[in-house]
VOGU-3710 file (C-alpha; in Angstrom, 3 decimals, decimal comma):
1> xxxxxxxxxx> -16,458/-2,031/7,186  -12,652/-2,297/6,046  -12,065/-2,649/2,641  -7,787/-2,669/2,657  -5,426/-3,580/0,494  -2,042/-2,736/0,911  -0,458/-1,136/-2,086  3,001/-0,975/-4,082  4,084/2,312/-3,688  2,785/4,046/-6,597
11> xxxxxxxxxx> 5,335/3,990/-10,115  5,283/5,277/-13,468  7,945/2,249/-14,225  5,190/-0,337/-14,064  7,094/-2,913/-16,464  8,881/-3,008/-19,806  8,147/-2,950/-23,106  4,983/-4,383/-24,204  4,054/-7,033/-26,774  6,512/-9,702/-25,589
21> xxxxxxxxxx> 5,885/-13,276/-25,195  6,324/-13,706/-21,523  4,468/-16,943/-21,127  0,831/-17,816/-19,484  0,109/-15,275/-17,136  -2,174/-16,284/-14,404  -5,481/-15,476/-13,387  -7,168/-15,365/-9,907  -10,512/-17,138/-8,968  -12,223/-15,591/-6,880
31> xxxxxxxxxx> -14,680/-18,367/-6,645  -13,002/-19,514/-3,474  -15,111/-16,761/-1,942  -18,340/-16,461/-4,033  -19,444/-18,379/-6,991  -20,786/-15,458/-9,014  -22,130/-11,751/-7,833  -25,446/-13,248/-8,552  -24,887/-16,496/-6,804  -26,899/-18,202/-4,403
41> xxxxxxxxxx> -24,347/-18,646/-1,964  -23,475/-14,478/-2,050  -27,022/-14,310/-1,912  -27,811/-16,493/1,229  -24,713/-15,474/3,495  -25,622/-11,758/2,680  -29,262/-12,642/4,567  -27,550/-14,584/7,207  -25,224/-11,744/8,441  -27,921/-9,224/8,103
51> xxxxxxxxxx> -29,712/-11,335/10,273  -26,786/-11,894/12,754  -26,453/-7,995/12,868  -29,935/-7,043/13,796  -29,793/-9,568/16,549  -26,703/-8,105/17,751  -28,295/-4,929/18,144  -29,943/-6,365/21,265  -26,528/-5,269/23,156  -26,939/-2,216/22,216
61> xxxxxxxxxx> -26,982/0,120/26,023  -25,443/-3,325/28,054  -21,966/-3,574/27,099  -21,534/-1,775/30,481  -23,497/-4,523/32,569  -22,056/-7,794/31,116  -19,791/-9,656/33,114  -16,115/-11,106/31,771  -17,448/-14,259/30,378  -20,330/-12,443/28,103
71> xxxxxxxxxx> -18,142/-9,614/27,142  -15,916/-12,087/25,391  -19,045/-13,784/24,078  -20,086/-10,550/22,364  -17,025/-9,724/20,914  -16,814/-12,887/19,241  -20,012/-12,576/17,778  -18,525/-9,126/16,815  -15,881/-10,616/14,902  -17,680/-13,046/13,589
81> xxxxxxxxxx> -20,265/-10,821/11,889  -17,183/-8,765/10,723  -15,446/-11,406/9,124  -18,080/-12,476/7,092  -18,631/-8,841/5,885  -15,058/-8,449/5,158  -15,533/-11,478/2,853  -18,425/-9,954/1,353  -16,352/-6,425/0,835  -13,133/-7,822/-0,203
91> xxxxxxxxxx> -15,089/-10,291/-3,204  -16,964/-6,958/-4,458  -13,797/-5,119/-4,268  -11,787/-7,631/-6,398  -14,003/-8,555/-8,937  -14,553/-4,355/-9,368  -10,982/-4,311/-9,355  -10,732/-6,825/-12,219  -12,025/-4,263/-14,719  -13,024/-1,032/-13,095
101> xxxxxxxxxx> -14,610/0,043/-16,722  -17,296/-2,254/-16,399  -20,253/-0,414/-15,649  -22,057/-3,977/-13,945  -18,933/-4,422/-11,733  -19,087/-1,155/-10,312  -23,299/-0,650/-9,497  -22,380/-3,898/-7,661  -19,383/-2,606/-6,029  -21,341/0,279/-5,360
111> xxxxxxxxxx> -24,513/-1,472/-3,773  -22,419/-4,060/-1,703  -20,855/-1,431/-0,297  -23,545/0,848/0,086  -25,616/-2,611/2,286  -22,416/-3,341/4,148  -22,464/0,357/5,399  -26,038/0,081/6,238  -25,065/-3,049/8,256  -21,604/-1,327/9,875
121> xxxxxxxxxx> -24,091/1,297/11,423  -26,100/-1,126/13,045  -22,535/-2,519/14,904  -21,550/1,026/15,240  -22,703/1,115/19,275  -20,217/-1,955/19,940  -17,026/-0,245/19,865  -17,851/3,020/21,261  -19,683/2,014/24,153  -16,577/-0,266/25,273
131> xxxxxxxxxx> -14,723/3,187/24,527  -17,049/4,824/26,978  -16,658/1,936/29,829  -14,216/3,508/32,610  -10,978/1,730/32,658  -10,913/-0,367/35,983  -14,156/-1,921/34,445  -13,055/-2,651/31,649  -10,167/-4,138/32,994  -12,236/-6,368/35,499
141> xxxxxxxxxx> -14,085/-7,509/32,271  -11,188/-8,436/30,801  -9,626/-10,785/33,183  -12,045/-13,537/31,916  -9,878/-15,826/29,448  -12,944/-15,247/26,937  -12,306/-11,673/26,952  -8,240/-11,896/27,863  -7,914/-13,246/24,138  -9,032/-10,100/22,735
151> xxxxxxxxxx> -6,626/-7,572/24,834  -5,351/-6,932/21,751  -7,746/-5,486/19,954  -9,170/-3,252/22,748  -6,114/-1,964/23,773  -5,900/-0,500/19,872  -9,582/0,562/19,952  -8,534/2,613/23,012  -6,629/4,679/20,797  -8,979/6,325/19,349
161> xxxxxxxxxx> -11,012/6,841/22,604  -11,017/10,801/22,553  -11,788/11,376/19,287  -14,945/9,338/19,060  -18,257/11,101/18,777  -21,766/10,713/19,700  -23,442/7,286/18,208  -25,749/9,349/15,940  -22,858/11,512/14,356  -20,692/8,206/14,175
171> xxxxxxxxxx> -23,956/6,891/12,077  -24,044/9,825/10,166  -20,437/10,040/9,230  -20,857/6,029/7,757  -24,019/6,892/6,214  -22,928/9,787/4,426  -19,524/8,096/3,062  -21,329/6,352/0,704  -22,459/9,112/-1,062  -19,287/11,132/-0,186
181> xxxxxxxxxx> -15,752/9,829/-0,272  -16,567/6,470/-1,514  -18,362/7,753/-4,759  -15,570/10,960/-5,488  -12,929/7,760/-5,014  -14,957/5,335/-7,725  -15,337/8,540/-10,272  -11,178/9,018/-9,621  -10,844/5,169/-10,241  -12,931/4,567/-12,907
191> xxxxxxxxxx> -11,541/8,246/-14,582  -8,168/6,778/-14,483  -9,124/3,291/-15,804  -10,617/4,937/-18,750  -8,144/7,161/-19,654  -5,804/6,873/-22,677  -2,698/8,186/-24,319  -1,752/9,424/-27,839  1,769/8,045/-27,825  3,023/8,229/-31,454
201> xxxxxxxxxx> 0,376/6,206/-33,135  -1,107/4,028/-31,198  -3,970/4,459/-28,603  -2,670/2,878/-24,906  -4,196/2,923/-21,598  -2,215/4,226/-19,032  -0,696/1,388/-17,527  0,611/0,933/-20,524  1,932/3,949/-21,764  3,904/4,500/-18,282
211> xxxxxxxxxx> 5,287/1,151/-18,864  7,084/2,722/-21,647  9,025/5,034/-19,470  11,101/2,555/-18,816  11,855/1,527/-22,634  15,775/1,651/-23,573  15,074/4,468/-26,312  14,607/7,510/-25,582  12,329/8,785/-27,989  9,570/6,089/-26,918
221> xxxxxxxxxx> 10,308/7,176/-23,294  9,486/10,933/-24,644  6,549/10,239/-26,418  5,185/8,467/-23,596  5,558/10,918/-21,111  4,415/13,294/-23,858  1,447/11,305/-24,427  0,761/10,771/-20,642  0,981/14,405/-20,168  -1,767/15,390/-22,655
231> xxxxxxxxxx> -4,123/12,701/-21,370  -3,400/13,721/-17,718  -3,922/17,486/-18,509  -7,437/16,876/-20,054  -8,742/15,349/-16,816  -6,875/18,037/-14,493  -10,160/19,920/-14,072  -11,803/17,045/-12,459  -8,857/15,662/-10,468  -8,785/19,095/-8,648
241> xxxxxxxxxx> -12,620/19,332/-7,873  -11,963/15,700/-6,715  -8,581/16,130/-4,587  -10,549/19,659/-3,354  -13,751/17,891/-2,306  -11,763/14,594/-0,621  -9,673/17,328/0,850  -12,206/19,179/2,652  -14,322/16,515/3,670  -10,894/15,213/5,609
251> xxxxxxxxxx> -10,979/18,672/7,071  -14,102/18,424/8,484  -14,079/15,286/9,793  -10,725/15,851/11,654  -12,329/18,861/13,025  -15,611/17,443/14,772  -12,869/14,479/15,966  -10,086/17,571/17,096  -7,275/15,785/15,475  -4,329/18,619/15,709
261> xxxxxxxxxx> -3,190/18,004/12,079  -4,038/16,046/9,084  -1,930/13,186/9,418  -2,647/12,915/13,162  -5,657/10,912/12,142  -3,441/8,113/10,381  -0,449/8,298/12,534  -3,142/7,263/14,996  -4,719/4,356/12,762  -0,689/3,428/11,963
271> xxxxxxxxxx> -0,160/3,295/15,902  2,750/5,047/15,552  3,472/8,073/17,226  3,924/11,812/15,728  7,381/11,711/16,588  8,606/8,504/15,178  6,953/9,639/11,842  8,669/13,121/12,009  12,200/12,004/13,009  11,836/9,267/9,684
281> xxxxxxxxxx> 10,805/12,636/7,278  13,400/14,288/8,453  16,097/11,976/8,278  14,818/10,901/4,662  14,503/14,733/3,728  18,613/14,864/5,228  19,190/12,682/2,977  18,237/13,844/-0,475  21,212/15,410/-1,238  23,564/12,545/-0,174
291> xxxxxxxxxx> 20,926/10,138/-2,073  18,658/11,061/-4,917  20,768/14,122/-5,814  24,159/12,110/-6,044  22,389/8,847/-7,379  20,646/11,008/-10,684  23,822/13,140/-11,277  25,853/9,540/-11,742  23,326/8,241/-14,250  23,096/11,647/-16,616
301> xxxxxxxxxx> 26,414/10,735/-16,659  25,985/7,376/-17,656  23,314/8,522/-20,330  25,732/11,145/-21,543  23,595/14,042/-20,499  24,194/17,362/-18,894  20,667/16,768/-17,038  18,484/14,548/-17,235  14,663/14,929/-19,021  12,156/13,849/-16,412
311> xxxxxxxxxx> 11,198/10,693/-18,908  14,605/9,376/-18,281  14,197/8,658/-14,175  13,472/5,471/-15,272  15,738/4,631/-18,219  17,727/1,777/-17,907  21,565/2,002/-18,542  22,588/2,252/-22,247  25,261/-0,521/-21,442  23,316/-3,601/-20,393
321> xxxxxxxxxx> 21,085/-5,467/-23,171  17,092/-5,254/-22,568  15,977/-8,766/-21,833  11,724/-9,317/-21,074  11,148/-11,966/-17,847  9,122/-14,518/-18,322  6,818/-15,237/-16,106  8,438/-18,748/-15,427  11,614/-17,634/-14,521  9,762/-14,540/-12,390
331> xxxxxxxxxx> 8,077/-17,605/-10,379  11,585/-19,298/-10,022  13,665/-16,510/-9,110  11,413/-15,444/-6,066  10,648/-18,803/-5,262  14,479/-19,604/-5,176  14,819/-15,997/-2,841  12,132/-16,930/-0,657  13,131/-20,814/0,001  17,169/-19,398/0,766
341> xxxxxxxxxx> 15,556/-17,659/3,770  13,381/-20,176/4,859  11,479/-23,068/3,233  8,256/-22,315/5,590  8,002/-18,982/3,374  9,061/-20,572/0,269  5,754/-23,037/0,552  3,526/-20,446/1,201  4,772/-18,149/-1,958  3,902/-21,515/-4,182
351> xxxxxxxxxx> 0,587/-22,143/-2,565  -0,315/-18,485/-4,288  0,816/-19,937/-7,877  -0,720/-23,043/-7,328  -4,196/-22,220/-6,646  -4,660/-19,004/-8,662  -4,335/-16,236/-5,945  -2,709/-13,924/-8,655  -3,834/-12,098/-11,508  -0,749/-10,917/-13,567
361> xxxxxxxxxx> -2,136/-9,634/-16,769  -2,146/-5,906/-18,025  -5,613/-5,671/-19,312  -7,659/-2,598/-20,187  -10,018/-1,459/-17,508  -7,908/-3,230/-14,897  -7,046/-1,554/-11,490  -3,770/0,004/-12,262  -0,208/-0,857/-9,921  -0,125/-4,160/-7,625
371> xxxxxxxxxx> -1,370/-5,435/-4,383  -2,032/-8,272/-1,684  -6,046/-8,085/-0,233  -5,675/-10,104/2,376  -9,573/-10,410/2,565  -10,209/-12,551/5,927  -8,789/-15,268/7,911  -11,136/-18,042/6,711  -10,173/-17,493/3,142  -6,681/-16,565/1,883
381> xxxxxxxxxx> -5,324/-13,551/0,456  -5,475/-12,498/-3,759  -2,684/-10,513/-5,386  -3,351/-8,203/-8,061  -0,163/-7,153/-10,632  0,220/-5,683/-14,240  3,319/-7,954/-15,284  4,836/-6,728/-18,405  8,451/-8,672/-17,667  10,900/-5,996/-16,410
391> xxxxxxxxxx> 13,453/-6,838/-13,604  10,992/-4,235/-11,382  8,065/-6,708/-12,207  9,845/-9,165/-10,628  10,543/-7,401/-7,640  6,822/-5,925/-7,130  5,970/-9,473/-7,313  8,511/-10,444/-4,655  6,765/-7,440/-2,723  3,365/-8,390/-3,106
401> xxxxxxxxxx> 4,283/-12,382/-2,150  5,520/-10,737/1,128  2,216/-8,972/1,632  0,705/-12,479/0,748  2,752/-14,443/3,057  3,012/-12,242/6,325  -1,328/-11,933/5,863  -1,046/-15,980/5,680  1,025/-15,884/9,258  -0,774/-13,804/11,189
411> xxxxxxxxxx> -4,777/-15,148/9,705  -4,521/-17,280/12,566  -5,154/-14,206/14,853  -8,145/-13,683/13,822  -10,595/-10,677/12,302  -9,905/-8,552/14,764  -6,402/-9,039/15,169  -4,486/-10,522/12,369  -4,201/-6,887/10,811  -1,313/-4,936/10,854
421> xxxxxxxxxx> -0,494/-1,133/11,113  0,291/-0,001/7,433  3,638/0,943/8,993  4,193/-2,467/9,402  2,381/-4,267/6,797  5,277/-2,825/4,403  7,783/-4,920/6,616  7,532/-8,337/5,382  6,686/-6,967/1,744  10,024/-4,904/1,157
431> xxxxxxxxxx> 12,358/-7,686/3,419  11,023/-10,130/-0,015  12,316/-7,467/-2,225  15,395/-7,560/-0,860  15,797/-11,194/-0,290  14,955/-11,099/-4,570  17,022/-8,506/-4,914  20,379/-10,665/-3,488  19,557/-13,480/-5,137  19,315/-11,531/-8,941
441> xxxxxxxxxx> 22,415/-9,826/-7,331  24,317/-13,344/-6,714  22,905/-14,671/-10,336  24,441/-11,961/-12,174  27,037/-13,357/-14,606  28,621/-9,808/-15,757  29,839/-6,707/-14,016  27,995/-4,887/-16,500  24,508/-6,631/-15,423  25,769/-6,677/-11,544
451> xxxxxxxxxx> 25,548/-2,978/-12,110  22,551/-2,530/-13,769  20,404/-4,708/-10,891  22,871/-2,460/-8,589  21,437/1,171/-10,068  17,642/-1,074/-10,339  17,628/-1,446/-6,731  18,354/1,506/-5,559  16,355/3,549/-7,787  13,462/1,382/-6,399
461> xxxxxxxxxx> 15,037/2,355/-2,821  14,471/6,384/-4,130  10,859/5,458/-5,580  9,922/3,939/-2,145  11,947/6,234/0,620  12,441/9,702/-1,207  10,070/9,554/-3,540  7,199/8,234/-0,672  8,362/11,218/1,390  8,278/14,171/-1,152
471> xxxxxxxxxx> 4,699/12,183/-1,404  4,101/13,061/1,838  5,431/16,163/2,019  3,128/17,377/-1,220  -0,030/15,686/0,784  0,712/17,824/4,069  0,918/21,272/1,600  -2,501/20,526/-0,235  -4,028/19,593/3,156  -2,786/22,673/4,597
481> xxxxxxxxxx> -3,395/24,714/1,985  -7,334/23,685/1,874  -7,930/24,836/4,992  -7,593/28,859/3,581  -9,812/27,634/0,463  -10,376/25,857/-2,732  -7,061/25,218/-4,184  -6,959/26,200/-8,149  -5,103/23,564/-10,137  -2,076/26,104/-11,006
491> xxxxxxxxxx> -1,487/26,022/-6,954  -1,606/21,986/-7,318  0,700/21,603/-10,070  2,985/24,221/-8,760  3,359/22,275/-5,105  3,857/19,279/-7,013  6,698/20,384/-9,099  7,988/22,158/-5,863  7,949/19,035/-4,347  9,654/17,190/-7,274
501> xxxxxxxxxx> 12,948/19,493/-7,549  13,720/19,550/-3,792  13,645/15,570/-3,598  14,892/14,811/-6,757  17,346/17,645/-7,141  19,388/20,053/-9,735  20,347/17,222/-12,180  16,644/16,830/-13,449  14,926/19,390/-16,045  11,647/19,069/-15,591
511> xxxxxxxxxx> 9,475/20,824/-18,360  6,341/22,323/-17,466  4,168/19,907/-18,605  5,335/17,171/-15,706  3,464/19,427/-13,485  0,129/17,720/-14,128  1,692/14,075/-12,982  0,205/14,216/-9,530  -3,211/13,359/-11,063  -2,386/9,428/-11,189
521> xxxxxxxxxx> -1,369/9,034/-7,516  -4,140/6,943/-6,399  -3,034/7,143/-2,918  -3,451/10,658/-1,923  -7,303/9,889/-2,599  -7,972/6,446/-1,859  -6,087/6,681/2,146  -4,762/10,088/3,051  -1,296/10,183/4,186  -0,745/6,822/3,174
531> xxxxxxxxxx> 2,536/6,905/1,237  5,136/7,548/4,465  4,251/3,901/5,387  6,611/3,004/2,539  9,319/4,815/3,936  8,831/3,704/6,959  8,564/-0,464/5,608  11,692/0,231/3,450  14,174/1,767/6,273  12,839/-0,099/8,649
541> xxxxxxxxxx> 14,135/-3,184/6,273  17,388/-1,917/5,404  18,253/-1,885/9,268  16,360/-5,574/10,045  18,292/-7,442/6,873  21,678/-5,300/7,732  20,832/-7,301/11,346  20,487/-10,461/9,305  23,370/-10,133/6,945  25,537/-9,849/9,786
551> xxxxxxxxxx> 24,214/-12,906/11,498  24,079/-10,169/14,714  20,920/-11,974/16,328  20,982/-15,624/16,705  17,764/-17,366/15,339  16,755/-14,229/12,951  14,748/-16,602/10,516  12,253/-17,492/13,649  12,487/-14,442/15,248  11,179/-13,020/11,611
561> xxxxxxxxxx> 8,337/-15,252/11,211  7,055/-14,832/14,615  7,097/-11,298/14,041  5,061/-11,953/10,680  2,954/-14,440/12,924  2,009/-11,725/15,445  -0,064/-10,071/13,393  -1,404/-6,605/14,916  -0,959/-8,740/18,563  2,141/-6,444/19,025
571> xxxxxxxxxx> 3,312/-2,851/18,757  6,661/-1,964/16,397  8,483/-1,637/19,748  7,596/-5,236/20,712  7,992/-6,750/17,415  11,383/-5,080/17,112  13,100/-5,546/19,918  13,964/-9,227/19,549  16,255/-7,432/16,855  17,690/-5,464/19,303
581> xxxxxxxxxx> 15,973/-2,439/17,221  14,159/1,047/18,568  11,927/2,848/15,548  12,189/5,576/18,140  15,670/6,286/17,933  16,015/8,671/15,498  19,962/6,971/14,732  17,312/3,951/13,793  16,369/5,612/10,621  19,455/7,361/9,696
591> xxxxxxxxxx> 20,432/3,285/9,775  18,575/2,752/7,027  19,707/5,509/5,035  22,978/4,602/5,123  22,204/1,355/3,423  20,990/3,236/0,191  24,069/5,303/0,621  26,389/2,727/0,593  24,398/1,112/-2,552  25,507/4,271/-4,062
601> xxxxxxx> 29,200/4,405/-2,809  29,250/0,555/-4,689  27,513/2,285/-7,791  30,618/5,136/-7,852  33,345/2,550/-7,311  32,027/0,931/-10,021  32,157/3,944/-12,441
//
């Protein structure tokens, strides 16, 4: 069972300041999937797909002697079973996610997932007995259309061919997640959800006391990161038993499966290989002192600072007025951004505010940051925000409408296939930014406020490339680190800051205290090695729309939703090279650095 949904990267700039009047928010229903998490209909196609999967069970030991046309027969059925389980997973996942204090939304969280496991085992056999079928049968299997249609799919399950193990440890490895990483990832969640700051005199949940990190004066910014600080450090304890615990159980998994490092494992599930993820680190990490480095010594400068606290990474610039979004003109701004591309992904974007697939509201208990769960093909996807009417908002909601829209194109593929590599998920989510971004750009009526959306942009380009990467780069310590032994929380906090200074460089002072803000990274907990998909979605970009810009490839607006149509039918070298593009070049990602760069040559012009 698959319970994804592709994230924002993860901010402590999650909006502006709070108590403004920013309009009606909207709300999702999720009763286009279930009526209630007591209702009948939850009720009755639970028993029918339990039913469906103990039948299917019958193939268990045949895969081997069943001809093309039966082969394709069974794998529909697979998918078919699947699908209806995804439904199942994704409606207990977002109503949890609604308000992941409730005690009732999590036991049923817990116990859907906890049957849906039970049912996953029985399935289990499927996959690795077509993994065990030598490949000249397979490939006579396949020639049957029945099967053909599902080449796809097979030739990614493939992938994982020599690291699968015997059915019973495959069993036991499902079994036991329920009681292992699922449950330490709910007590992290539902930690976090409950957590609140002291900032000044009022009592805020986290979400909103990060929000205020990006408030104009700087003594609010202080005492929120102040306040954030002291709540974080009280939870530290259990965060590192947690992050140990996750840690090792990664370890030992990757061991029985002889995966050579710890991100080998997601590199694999990404379908991207080692190399194409090293040569993007390493041009990102090239580039810190030509990016982040030059970008935060011009703004202490604009702040009238020497350095710069680490409260004020996220301060907006002292010249431009403050001015709250709301939501109305958030909705017409990307809807304008969207429909300048192309009006077949303006209409999708206004299908999700006309039929309440977004939830906007910051409300207590609520899963923190944004997303798109694009549940399954027979449904439609949900988005999930905290809008508190920044510019940022606006952009995480163009991101998260490009999630939305690319999972609309490619449903058509099906279960098995409409899913794409988190690699490339991010593609069609940061393009949307950056379509929003040039329209906000053209709107501007002042130099002053062409600047500030200027210095905006790219300091989301540092949270989603540099930042993403020092991410990474504090994920492969911890992991490495583990394998010699529990890891105290001093050793956490100290990689952390480590971490911190290289990417962000000399013009930040970072006080002691900020060494405890790893805690509230979701990511490094709920999907391990994660966060380099960002980078990856957000150079990747910066080359495809530089292609765009310069009208170098005839027909770009097809070419781009065909690639959003393909789903996970293609690999990044396929999808790309209509573009004329190679992720495998290693001058591919130094591409896309150079578009942040030259953001920042504008920014010192402008100075």
């Amino acid at each position: 069972m698959i319970l994804h949904s592709p994230h924002s990267p993860p901010k402590d700039d999650p909006g502006s300041a709070a108590n403004m009047d920013l309009g009606l928010l909207p709300e999702w229903d999720l009763r286009d999937l279930y009526s209630a998490p007591d209702g009948p209909d939850l009720k009755a196609e639970f028993t029918a797909v339990e039913t469906r999967a103990v039948a299917f069970e019958s193939f268990r030991g045949g895969i081997a002697q069943l001809d093309g046309e039966a082969f394709g027969r069974a794998i529909a059925e697979y998918e078919a079973i699947s699908e209806t389980m995804g439904k199942i997973g994704s409606y207990a996942q977002l109503h949890q996610a609604g308000d992941q204090s409730d005690a009732e939304r999590g036991r049923f969280y817990q116990d859907t997932v906890e049957r849906l496991t039970t049912l996953s085992g029985k399935l289990l056999f499927f996959t690795l007995e077509i993994n065990r079928l030598e490949d000249d049968a397979l490939a006579a299997k396949m020639k049957h259309p029945a099967a053909a249609h599902y080449a796809p799919w097979v030739r990614d399950l493939r992938v994982s061919r020599a690291h699968d193990l015997s059915d019973d440890l495959e069993r036991l490895f499902l079994d036991k997640s329920t009681t292992a990483r699922t449950t330490w990832v709910r007590l992290y969640d539902e930690t976090l959800a409950g957590t609140r700051a002291q900032v000044d005199n009022a009592t805020l949940t986290l979400t909103e006391a990060l929000n205020q990190l990006s408030d104009p004066k700087e003594e609010r910014r202080r005492a929120a990161a102040k306040g954030i600080a002291a709540a974080l450090t009280e939870k530290v304890p259990l965060f590192t038993l947690i992050t140990n615990v996750l840690a090792k159980d990664k370890a030992i998994e990757d061991e029985w499966r002889k995966y050579p490092r710890p991100v080998s494992s997601r590199n694999q599930a990404n379908l991207v290989e080692d190399e194409v993820v090293e040569a993007l680190v390493t041009a990102a990490k090239d580039s810190f002192a030509s990016t982040a480095h030059r970008y935060y010594a011009l703004k202490a400068k604009w702040l009238g600072k020497k350095k710069l606290e680490y409260w004020d990474r996220n301060a907006p610039l002292p010249t431009v007025p403050h001015r709250d979004v709301p939501w109305s003109e958030a909705k017409a701004t990307v809807l304008k951004a969207y429909g300048n591309f192309s009006k077949d992904l303006s209409s999708i974007v206004e299908e999700f505010f006309a039929k309440s697939w977004i939830d906007a509201p910051a409300r207590a208990g609520k899963a923190s940051g944004a997303f798109s769960h694009p549940t399954v093909p027979s449904a439609h996807p949900y988005i999930l925000l905290n809008y508190l009417g920044s510019t940022r908002d606006v952009m995480t909601l163009a991101h998260e409408l490009g999630h939305g829209v690319h999972q609309v194109l490619a449903a058509p593929q099906g279960q098995l296939i409409s899913s794409t590599p988190l690699t490339l998920a991010e593609t069609a989510s940061v393009f949307g930014e950056m379509l929003t971004f040039q329209q906000l750009l053209a709107d501007a009526a002042t130099p002053a406020e062409r600047r500030a959306l200027l210095a905006s942009k790219v300091e989301d380009m540092l949270n989603t490339v540099v930042r993403q990467i020092a991410f990474h780069e504090f994920e492969r310590q911890v992991h490495d680190a583990r394998k010699d032994g529990e890891i105290s929380s001093e050793r956490l906090c100290e990689i952390w800051l480590s971490v911190q200074k290289e990417s962000l460089g000399p013009a930040f002072n970072f006080e002691d205290e900020y060494k405890v803000y790893w805690t509230y990274i979701s990511h490094f907990l709920h999907v391990p090695f994660y966060v380099y998909a960002y980078a990856f979605g957000d150079c990747l970009v910066n080359t495809l729309y530089n292609v765009y810009a310069t009208k170098a490839v005839p027909g770009f607006e097809q070419k781009y939703l065909e690639m959003l149509k393909a789903g996970g039918k293609l690999r990044h070298k396929e999808l790309l090279a209509p573009f004329g593009l190679d992720a495998s070049d290693p001058g591919f990602w130094k591409r896309g650095m150079k578009t942040l760069e030259g953001f920042i040559d504008q920014l010192e012009k402008m100075d």
